[in-house]
C-alpha positions, -999 to +999 in steps of 0.1 A: +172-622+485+136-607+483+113-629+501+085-624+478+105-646+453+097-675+477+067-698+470+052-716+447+059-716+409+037-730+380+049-742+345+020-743+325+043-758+294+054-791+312+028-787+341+048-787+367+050-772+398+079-761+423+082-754+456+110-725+463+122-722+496+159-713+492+175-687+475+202-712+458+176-716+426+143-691+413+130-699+380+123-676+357+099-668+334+084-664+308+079-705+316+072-703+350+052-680+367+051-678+408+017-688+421+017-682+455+040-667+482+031-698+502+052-723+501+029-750+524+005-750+500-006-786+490-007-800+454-047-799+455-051-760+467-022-754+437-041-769+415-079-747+422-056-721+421-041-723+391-075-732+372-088-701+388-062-683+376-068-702+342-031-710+346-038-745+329-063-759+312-065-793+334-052-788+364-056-823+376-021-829+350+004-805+376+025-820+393+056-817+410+089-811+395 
């Protein structure tokens, strides 16, 4: 397992988010797209990120999945 596959994952359709830690499930795309290879990252940084990567259009709607 490549460890840049861990982290955080975005799903800008359902606007959710994922934490992966574990090998035993990565999502794929094109729905979700990985974020971050951090996987302490809290909802609130996940969100500026993913509105700075213009990701989503309200980020304040992610949540976890």
């Amino acid at each position: 397992m490549e460890q840049e596959k861990f982290g955080i994952y975005v799903n800008p359709k359902e606007s959710k988010v994922v934490r992966v830690n574990s090998p035993y499930w990565i999502p794929s795309g094109p729905d979700w797209v990985h974020l971050t290879p951090d996987v302490n990252m809290t909802l609130l940084k996940i969100r500026e990120l993913a509105a700075e990567k213009k990701l989503v259009d309200d980020p304040d709607k992610l949540l976890w999945g």
